[in-house]
N, C-alpha and C positions, 0 to 999 in steps of 0.2 A: 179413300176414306169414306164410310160408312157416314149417311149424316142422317137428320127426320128427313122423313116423306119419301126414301128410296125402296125400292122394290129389291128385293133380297129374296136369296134362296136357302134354303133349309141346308146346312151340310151334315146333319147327324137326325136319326129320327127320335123324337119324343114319344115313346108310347101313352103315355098318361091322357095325352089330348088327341089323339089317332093321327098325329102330322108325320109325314114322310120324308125322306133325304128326300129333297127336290122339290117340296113345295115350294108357294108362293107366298111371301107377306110384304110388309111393310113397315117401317121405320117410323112410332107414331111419339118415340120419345129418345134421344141418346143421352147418355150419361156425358156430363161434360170431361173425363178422361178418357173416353174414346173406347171403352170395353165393353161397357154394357148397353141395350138396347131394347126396349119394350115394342117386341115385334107384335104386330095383328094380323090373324090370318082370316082370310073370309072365305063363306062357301060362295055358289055362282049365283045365289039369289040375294047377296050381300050383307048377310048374317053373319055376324061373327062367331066364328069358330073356338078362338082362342086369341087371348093376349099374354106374352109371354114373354117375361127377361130374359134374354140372351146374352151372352157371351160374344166378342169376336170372332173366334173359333167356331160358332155355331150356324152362323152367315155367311153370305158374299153377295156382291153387287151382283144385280142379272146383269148379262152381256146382252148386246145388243144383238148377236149375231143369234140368242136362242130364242126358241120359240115355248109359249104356254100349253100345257098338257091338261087332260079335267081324268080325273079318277074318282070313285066312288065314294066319300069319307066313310071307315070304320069305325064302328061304334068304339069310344075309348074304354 
């Protein structure tokens, strides 16, 4: 279960804000029925990229066994 303050991965890409399947955010709000999620993503100088409702569907917990990746952000 999806709760605040986890680290989640992107499963679908958002064009509108240049995030990719597989980025990285955060859990900085859940809906108290369990679907929706006010993810934030950050670039590596700790600016926020984007905050963003999500869906279920649109997340999942990172595993412990992956590792963080850094790519370029695309202008949206």
């Amino acid at each position: 279960m999806i709760k605040e303050l986890d680290t989640v991965v992107l499963t679908r890409d958002i064009t509108e804000y240049g995030l990719k399947t597989g980025d990285i955010g955060a859990i900085v709000n859940a809906c108290k029925d369990g679907n929706g999620f006010e993810t934030e993503f950050i670039a590596g100088n700790g600016g926020t990229i984007a905050v963003v409702t999500l869906m279920a569907r649109d997340i999942r917990l990172m595993k412990e066994s992956e590792i963080l990746h850094v790519r370029k952000l695309q202008a949206a």
